[in-house]
N, C-alpha and C positions, 0 to 999 in steps of 0.2 A: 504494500500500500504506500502510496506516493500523497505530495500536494507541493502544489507549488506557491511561493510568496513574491508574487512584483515590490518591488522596490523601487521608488521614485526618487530619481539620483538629485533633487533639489529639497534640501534639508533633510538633518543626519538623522531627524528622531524617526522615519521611515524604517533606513539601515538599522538603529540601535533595536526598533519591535521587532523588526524580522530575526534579529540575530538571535536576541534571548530567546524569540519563541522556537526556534530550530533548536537552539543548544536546550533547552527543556525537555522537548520532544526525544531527540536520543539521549539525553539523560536518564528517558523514563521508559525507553525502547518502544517510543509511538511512531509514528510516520516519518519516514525521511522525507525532508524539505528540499526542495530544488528552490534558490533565488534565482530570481531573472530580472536585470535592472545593467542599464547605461554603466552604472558605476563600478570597479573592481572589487574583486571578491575580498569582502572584510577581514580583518583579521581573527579567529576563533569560530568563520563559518564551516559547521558539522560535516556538512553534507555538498552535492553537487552544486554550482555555480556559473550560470548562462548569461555570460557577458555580451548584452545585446548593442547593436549597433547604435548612436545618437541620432535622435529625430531634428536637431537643432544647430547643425552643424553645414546645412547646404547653403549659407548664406541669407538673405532676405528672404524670409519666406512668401510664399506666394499659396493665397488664400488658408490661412494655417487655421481658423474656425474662430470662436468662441464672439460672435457677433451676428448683428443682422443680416449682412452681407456676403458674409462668411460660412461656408458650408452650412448653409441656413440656418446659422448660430444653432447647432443641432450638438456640435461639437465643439470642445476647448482647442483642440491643436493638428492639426490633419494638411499639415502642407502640401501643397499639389507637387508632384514629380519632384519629391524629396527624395535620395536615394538612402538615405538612411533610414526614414520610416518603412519604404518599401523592405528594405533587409531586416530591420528587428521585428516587423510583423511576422517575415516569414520566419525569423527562427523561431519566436513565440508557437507557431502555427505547427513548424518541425521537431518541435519539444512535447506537443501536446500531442500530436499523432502517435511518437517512438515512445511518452512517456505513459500516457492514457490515465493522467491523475483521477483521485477520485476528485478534487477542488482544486483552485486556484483564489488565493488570500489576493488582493488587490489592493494596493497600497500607498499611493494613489492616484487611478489614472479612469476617465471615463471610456478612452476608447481601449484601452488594452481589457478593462470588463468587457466592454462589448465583443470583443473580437473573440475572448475564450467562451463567452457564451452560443456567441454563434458556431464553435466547436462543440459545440451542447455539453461543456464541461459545465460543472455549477460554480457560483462565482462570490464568494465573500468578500463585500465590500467593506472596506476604510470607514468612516466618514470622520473629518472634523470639524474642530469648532469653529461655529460663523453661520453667516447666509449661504444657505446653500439651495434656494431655491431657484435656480436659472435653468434654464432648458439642457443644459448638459448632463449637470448634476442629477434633476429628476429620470432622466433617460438614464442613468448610470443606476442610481438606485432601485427603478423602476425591475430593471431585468436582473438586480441580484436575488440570491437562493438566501441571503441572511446580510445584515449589517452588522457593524460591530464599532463603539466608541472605544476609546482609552482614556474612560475617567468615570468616576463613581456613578452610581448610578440617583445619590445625594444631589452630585452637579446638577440641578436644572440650568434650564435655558442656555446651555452651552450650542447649542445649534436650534437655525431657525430655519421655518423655510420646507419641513418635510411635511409630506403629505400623513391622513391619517392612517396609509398604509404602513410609508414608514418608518411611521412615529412606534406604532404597536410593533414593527419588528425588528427595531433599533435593540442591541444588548449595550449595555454598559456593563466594563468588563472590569474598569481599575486598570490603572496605567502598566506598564509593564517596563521595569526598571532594571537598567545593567549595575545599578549600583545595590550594595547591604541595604535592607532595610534598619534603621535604629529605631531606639526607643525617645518619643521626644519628649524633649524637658523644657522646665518651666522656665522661662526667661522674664526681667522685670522690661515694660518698655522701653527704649529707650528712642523714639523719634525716628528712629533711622527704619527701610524698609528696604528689599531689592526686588527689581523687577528684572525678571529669568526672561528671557530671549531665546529662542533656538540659534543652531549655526546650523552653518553650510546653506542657507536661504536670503531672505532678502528682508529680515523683519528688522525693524527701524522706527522705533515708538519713541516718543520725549515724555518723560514722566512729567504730570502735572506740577504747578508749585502750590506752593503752601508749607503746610508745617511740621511736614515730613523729609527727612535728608534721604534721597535716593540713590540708590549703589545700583546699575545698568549691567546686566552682566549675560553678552551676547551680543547678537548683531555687529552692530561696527564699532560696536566698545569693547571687543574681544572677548573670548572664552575664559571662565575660570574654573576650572575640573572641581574647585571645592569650595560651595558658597558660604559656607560654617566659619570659613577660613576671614571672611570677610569682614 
């Protein structure tokens, strides 16, 4: 028994769920994981590793989707006579034939869902936090076999924007973490606060002011492995 996890090579917290949940999986002797993503195979991934071709590499793209105009805003990124998309489609396509998973995890991308579905593999989707109500995103969700968040299922309102299909078949799962869990301890306030940013992405917030001293830690104020440290 196989499954595969796409891997979206723009921001790392993609790579860090897929890695734990692979190395868990043969820690516990469940399903070997096949990744399949633009970016090189991580360091500590278990299992097989399908370095697929970049869709975003042919220069200026030409009609790439996620507009009116654009593959009938049907889609987020579908460059016409892109030759990379054309090759990572087919290896996706050549992976699904020789491997015949029972699923593909999707992590996140609306047309790479689409494409294993129409291999009539089943297809568990990503979703995160935000509006996600645009005609891509509902087509993407639309034709999944299950959704899945990474964060309690406490959080409300961390996503807006799904239909009441869904809304009822959304899981919240709790985050999945490459780091110890500890035990947290009581701190007295002290004014100060930090706001966590991802890397490898394009996230770029200014904390509000007022009467909190803010520590930025991500984006383009660089990574700190350990925010305790701070």
């Amino acid at each position: 028994m196989s499954i595969g996890y796409y891997v979206h090579h723009v921001g790392h917290g993609h790579r860090h769920r897929a890695t734990e949940l692979a190395r868990h999986l043969a820690a516990t002797g469940g399903p070997e994981v096949t990744g399949l993503s633009s970016l090189p195979r991580p360091p500590g991934w278990p299992g097989p590793w399908i370095e697929l071709a970049r869709d975003d590499a042919g220069g200026a793209a030409d009609d790439p989707g996620g507009s009116a105009s654009t593959a009938g805003g049907r889609l987020h990124w579908v460059p016409r006579r892109d030759p990379g998309l054309l090759s990572r489609s087919a290896q996706v396509s050549a992976w699904l034939e020789a491997a015949r998973p029972e699923a593909v995890v999707v992590d996140v991308s609306v047309e790479v869902a689409l494409l294993v579905r129409l291999h009539g593999v089943p297809v568990v989707s990503v979703v995160l936090p935000g509006r996600r109500d645009d005609e891509p995103h509902r087509l993407g969700f639309g034709i999944a076999d299950a959704l899945v968040a990474f964060w309690p299922p406490q959080a409300h309102g961390m996503v807006r924007g799904l239909g009441q299909r869904e809304e009822e078949a959304l899981q919240c799962v709790g985050a999945l973490s490459r780091f110890e869990v500890t035990t947290a301890t009581h701190r007295e306030p002290t004014g100060r606060a930090v706001l966590l940013l991802g890397s490898g992405g394009h996230s770029d917030v200014v904390p509000p002011a007022g009467r909190w001293s803010w520590t930025v830690v991500g984006g383009s104020a660089g990574w700190v492995q350990d925010p305790a440290r701070l």
